[in-house]
LUMDRENZA-663727 format. One line per 2 residues: their letters; for each residue x, y, z of C-alpha. Coordinates in steps of 0.02 Angstrom, whole numbers, plus 50000, padded with zeros to 5 digits. Example, Ala and Ser with C-alpha at 12.3 -4.5 7.8 and 13.67 -1.06 7.14 Angstrom:
BEGIN
as> 50615 49775 50390 ~ 50684 49947 50357
***
This chain:
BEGIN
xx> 50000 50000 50000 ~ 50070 50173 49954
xx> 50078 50299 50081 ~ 49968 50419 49967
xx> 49836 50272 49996 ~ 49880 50254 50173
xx> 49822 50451 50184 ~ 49683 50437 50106
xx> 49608 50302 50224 ~ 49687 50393 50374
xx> 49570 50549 50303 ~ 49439 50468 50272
xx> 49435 50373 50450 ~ 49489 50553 50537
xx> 49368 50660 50426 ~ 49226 50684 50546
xx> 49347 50727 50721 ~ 49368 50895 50772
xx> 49560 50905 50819 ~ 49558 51049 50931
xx> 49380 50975 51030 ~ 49487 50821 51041
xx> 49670 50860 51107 ~ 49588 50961 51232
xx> 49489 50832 51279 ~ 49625 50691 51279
xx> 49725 50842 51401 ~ 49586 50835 51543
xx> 49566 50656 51528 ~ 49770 50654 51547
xx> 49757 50770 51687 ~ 49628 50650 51779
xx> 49740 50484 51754 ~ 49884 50580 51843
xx> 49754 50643 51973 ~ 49689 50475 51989
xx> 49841 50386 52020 ~ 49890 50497 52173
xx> 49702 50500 52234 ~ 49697 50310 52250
xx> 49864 50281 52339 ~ 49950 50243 52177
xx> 49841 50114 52126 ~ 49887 50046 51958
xx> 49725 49933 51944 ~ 49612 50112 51994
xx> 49702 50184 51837 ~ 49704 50037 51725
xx> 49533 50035 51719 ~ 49492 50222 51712
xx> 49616 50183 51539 ~ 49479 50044 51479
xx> 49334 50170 51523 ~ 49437 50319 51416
xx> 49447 50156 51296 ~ 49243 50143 51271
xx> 49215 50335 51284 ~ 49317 50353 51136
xx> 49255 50259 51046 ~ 49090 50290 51078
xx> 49136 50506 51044 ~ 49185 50416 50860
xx> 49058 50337 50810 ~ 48950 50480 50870
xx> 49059 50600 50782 ~ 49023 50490 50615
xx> 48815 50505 50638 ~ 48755 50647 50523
xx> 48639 50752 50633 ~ 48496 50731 50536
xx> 48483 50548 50604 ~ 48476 50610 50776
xx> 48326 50693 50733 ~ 48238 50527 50694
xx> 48292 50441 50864 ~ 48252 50584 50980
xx> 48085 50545 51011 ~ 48100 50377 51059
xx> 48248 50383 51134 ~ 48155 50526 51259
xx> 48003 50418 51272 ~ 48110 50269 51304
xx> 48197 50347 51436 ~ 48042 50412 51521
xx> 47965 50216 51521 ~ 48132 50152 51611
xx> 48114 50281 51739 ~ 47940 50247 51779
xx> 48003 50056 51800 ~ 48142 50147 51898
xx> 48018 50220 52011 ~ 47915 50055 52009
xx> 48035 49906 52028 ~ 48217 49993 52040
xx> 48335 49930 52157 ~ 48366 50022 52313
xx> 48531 50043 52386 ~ 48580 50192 52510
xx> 48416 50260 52533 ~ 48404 50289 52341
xx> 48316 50194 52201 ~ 48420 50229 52038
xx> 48451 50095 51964 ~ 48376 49961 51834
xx> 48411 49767 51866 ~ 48384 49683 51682
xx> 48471 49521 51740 ~ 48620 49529 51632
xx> 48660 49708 51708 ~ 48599 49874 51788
xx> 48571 50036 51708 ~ 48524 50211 51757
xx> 48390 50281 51653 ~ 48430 50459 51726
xx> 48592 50439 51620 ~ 48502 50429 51456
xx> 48398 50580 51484 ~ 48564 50699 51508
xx> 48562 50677 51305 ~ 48385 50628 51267
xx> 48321 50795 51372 ~ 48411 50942 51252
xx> 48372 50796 51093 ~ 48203 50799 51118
xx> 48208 50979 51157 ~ 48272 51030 51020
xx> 48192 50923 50881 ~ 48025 50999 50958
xx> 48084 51173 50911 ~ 48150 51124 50784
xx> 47975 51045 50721 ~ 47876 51200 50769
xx> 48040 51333 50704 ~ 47911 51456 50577
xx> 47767 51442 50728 ~ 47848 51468 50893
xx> 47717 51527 51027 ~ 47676 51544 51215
xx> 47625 51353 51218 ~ 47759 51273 51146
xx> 47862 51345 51278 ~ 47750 51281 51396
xx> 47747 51104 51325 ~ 47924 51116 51314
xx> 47928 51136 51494 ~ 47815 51003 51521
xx> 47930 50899 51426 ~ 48099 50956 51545
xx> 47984 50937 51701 ~ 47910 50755 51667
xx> 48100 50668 51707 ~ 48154 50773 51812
xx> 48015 50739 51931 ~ 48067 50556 51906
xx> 48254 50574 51948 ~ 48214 50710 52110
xx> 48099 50565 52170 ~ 48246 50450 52165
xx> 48295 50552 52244 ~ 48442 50604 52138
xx> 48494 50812 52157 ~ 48636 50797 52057
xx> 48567 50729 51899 ~ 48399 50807 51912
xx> 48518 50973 51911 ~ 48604 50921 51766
xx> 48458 50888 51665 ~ 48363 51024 51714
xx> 48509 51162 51662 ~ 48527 51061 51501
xx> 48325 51083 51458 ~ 48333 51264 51522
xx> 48484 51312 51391 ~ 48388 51233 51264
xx> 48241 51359 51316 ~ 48353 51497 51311
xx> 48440 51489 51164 ~ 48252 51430 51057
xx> 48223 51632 51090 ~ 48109 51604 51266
xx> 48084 51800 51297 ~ 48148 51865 51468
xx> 47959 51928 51514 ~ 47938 51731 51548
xx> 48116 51696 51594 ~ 48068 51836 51742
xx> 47890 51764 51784 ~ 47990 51597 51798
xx> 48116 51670 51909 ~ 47983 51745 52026
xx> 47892 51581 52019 ~ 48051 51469 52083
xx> 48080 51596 52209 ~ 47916 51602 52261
xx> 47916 51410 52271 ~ 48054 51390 52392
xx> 47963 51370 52543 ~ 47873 51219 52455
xx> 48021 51153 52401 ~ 48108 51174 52556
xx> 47948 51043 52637 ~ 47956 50941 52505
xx> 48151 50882 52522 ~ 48225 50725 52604
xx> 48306 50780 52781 ~ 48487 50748 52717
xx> 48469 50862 52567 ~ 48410 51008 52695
xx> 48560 50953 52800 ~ 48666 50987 52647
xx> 48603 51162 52624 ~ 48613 51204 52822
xx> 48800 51147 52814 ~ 48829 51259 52681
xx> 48791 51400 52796 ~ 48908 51327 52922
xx> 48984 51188 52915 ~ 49066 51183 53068
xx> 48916 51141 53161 ~ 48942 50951 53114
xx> 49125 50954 53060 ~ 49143 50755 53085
xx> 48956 50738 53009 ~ 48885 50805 52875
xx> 49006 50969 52874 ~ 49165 50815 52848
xx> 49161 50847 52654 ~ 49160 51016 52646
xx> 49282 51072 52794 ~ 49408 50943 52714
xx> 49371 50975 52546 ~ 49412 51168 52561
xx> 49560 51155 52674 ~ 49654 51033 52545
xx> 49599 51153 52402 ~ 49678 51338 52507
xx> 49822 51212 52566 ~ 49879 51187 52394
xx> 49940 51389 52384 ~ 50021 51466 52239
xx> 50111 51295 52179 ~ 50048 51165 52271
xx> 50144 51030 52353 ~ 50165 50936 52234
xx> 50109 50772 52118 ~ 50089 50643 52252
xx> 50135 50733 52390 ~ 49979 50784 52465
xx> 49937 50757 52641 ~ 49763 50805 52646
xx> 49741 50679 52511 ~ 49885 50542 52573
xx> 49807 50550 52761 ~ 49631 50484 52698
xx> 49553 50654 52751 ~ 49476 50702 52579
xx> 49325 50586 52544 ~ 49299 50533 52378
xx> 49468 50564 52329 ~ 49443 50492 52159
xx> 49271 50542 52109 ~ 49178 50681 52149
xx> 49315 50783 52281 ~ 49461 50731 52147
xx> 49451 50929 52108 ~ 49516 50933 52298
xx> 49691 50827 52263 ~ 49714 50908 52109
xx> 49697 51098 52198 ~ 49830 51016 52323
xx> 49951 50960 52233 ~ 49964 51100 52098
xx> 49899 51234 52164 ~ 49825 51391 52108
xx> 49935 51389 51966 ~ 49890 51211 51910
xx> 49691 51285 51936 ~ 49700 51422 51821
xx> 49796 51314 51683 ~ 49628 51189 51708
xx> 49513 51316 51714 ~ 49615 51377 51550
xx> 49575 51216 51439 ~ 49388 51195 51520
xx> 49368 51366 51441 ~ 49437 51319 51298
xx> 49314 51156 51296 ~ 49173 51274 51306
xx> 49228 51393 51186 ~ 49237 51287 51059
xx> 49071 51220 51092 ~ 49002 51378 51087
xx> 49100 51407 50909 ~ 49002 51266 50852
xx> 48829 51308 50900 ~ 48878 51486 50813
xx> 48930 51390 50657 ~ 48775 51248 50675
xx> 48665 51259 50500 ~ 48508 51215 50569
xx> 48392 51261 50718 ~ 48413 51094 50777
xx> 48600 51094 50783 ~ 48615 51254 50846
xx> 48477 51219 50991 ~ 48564 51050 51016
xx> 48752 51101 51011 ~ 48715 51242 51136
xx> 48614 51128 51270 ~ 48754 51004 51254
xx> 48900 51149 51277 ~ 48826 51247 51408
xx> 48769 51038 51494 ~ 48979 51043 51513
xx> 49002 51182 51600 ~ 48872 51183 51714
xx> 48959 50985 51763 ~ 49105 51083 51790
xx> 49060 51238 51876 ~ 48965 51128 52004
xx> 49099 51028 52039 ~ 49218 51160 52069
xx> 49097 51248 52176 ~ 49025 51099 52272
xx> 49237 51064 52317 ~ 49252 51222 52347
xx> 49118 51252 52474 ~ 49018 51378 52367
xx> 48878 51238 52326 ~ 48796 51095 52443
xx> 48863 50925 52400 ~ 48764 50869 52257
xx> 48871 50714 52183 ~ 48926 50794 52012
xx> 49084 50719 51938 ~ 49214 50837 51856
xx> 49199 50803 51686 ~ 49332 50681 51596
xx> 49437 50689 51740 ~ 49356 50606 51884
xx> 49347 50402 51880 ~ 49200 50320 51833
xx> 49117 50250 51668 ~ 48941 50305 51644
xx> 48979 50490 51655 ~ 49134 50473 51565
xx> 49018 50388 51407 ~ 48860 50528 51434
xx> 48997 50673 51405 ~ 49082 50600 51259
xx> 48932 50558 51193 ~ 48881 50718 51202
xx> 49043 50788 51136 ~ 49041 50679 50979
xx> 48882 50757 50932 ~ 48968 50918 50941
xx> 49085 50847 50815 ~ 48949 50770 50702
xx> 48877 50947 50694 ~ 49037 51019 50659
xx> 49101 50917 50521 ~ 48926 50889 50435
xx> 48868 51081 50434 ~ 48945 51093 50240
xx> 48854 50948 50172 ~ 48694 51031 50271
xx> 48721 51182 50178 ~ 48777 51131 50021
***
């Protein structure tokens, strides 16, 4: 084979991946290898199989990358309808561990419904818009709403804050950028406000406990204050430099909890420091930005709608986790995206960025 052949394939298999989307994304999922390794006591079988979860992310960002996006118009409805079913059997026969019912027991294996809907939420979403583009009125707002409110409900029953946040931003951004005008945006504003008291009654007792130790969480520092007290006194021990890749004591003494997952903001802020934050914070941005260059560039209501939800869906994982770490949010379980360890989360945000590249790479054939 000639090596003009051999790049030809090699352009033809690499045709639909945005390069700058994907270095930056191979940097942060670098970043959370290294962070994992110290986070876990140097555990080689923790970070071998963070490596096989990178592994199936990838390749399912490719193959979503390869999906024109007019496809995803034809599977948005079922897959939101689909998802909606499995969390009413969620709700019905889900397995409860923890205090929380979550999860889905096929035999074989167990799923999380809420998962799906992270994607199937701004799909649906948007291909509703999208369907109603030249006619856009007062109801389909509403309906669109009903639509964002329907598995939410289902995931806050669960009860499951952190994902019933996620979703809910990710249907809101949709709402925003289909043109909802700011006389409703207001009205809404004044309604959740209004609503707090109700809210407040309706939520379990450790969820208000979260929100109380915001306020102060010294008044249960070994309780339900541990997290945060630790969390923030690795994150202002770290300084200008940090002290340096595996040498942090906050992390290396056991006192940060869930070193690996959702606190794993907590050992990186130790060990590098200020510094080391503002060169993350640097290539998040630069995630987001070009996100937000693609929804500019989208063709197609649809894209555009989509591409923004899924953008804006990042950084709200991100800002949440910073915050929650750094004891500006309650403890809500949100993972810092493609660096903390785990699978499902790591899949749901590639996902989401391969559609980003599908839009990217397809807008001249939509347009042509």
């Amino acid at each position: 084979m000639t090596t003009r052949a051999i790049r030809e394939i090699t352009r033809r298999l690499t045709a639909h991946v945005d390069w700058p989307l994907l270095s930056m994304t191979l940097i942060l999922m670098a970043v959370g290898l290294t962070v994992i390794y110290s986070g876990s006591n140097e555990s080689y079988a923790r970070v071998s199989a963070q490596i096989v979860n990178i592994l199936v992310a990838l390749g399912v960002m490719y193959l979503c990358a390869n999906i024109p996006p007019h496809y995803l118009t034809r599977i948005a409805p079922p897959l939101y309808v689909l998802g909606v079913l499995l969390l009413v059997a969620v709700w019905r026969f889900g397995d409860i561990a923890h205090g929380a019912q979550r999860w889905l027991n096929l035999g074989v294996t167990r799923i999380q419904p809420s998962e799906i809907m992270k994607i199937a939420v701004p799909l649906m979403l948007a291909w509703y818009f999208d369907r109603y583009a030249a006619t856009l009125k007062l109801k389909h707002y509403l309906v669109a709403t009903l639509l964002l409110l329907i598995p939410v409900a289902f995931i806050v029953k669960q009860p499951d804050l952190g994902t019933a946040l996620l979703i809910s931003a990710a249907g809101a951004f949709v709402l925003f950028f289909a043109g909802l005008p700011w006389k409703a945006i207001a009205g809404l504003a004044i309604a959740a406000c209004a609503s707090l008291p109700l809210v407040w009654s309706a939520m379990h007792d450790y969820q208000r406990q979260r929100i109380l130790t915001l306020i102060d969480p010294s008044q249960d520092p070994l309780g339900a204050g541990y997290h945060t007290i630790q969390s923030t006194i690795a994150v202002g021990s770290g300084g200008l430099l940090g002290k340096g890749w595996l040498q942090g004591t906050q992390t290396h003494l056991d006192f940060i909890p869930e070193r690996t997952t959702d606190f794993i903001f907590a050992v990186f802020s130790e060990e590098f420091g200020l510094l080391g934050n503002m060169l993350l914070l640097v290539v998040f941005l630069a995630v987001i930005a070009r996100g937000m260059m693609i929804t500019a560039n989208a063709p197609t209501l649809f894209t555009r709608l989509l591409a923004g939800g899924i953008t804006l869906t990042f950084f709200t994982y991100a800002f949440v986790n910073m915050a929650m770490v750094s004891g500006i949010l309650p403890v809500v379980g949100v993972p810092l995206p493609l660096i903390s360890y785990g699978g499902t989360s790591l899949v749901t945000i590639c996902l989401g960025l391969g559609v980003l590249m599908s839009i990217q790479s397809h807008k001249k054939l939509v347009q042509t």
